[in-house]
C-alpha positions, 0 to 999 in steps of 0.5 A: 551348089557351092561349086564353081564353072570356068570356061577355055575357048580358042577362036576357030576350035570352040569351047570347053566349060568345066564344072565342079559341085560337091556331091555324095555318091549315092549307094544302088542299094536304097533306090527304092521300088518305082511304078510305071502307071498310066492313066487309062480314063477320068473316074466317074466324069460328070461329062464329056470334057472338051479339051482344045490343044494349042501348039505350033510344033505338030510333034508336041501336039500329036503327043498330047492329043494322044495322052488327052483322047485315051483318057477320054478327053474331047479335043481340038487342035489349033497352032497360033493364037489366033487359031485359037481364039476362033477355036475358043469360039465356036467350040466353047471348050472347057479347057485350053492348054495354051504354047506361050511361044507361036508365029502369027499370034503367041499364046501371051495375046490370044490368052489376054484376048480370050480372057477379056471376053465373058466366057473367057473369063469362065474358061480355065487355061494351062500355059505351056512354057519353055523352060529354057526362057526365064523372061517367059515364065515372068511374064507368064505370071502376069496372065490371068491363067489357071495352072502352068506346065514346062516343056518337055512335059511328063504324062503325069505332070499334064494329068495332075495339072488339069485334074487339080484345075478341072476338078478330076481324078483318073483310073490308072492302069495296073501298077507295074513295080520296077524293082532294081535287080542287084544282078547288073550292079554287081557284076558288070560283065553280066550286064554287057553280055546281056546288052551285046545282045540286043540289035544294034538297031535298037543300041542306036534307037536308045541312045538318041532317045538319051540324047534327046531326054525323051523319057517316053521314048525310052520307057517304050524301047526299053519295054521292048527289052523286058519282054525277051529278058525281064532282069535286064528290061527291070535294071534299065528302066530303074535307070530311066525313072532316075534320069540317070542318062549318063550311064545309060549313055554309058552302057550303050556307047561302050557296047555299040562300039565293040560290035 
């Protein structure tokens, strides 16, 4: 990006890292309308669609098994390969998203074990892999897998990845337009009025979201804003679908504190 990064640390202290790149600020004005859809159910399934579900964090698979079975997706759940394997097994799945990183047997062993039977090799699967690891996603594609998915994953990345793999298009929900409301962008003494409002409780909810970049999260709290003031709810999911977190960050800290 034709910047460059240094870093001052102090034994005991810890570190600073500093960063410079050369950008142009963007102008609020040209970010166009964005939607918030959701899949509601596949259009015109053929069949019921087994899905088995392979994560060893209970978080990450409660969340996927509840996007799978609101589309109507059948689903099984194991949390190591070797879980998995037996799943595979006696369940005959038509599809297996698979975590690469688990205790007992990883994703990488009980991938290449499936793949190596007659029907494993009939049986598409979805790696699920940490982004962080650069190793794991090279050795990713040694695999003999159909499709591949980073974590922490979008709702419209997993949907997309199985439809393209599996062949399915989806019915969505209405479309919502998010449309910026050049109101708060303006003024930004209107803004903080309007965020002084809200229950602290909620401030702080929204705040760990941002910390944890949990864009559904923050999509459903925000939800909660657009109900008692649509204006204010519409400018700060604009933010959201932009990943601007910092100035989420921002809007929130300076008003928590003032309360």
């Amino acid at each position: 990006m034709g910047g460059n990064i240094s870093v001052v640390s102090e034994e005991g202290k810890g570190s600073i890292f500093t960063f410079n790149v050369a950008v142009k600020e963007g102008k609020p004005e040209v970010v166009s309308a964005m939607s918030d859809k959701h899949v509601i159910s596949i259009d015109n399934p053929r069949k019921t669609y087994r899905i088995l579900v392979v994560d060893d964090k209970k978080e990450n698979m409660k969340l996927t098994v509840i996007f799978l079975q609101r589309a109507g997706f059948e689903t099984n759940e194991a949390f190591n390969g070797k879980e998995a394997i037996a799943k595979f097994e006696q369940w005959s799945p038509h599809l297996i998203l698979m975590d690469m990183r688990m205790p007992v047997m990883d994703g990488f062993e009980a991938t290449n074990i499936i793949k190596a039977t007659e029907k494993g090799k009939n049986t598409p699967i979805i790696a699920l892999t940490a982004s962080q690891f650069e190793s794991e996603d090279t050795k990713t594609l040694t695999l003999d897998i159909q499709g591949s998915i980073r974590k922490p994953f979008l709702e419209s990345e997993l949907f997309d990845t199985i439809g393209k793999v599996l062949g399915l298009d989806y019915k969505y929900e209405k479309e919502k337009e998010i449309t910026p409301r050049s109101g708060y962008l303006i003024n930004p003494e209107t803004l903080d009025d309007a965020i002084s409002k809200l229950p602290t409780e909620l401030m702080t909810q929204i705040l760990n979201a941002v910390e944890a970049a949990d864009f559904n999260l923050l999509t459903d709290l925000i939800k909660t804003i657009t109900s008692g003031n649509q204006e204010l709810g519409y400018y700060l999911m604009t933010l959201v679908h932009n990943y601007n977190y910092s100035l989420l960050a921002q809007i929130f800290i300076k008003n928590r504190d003032n309360e």
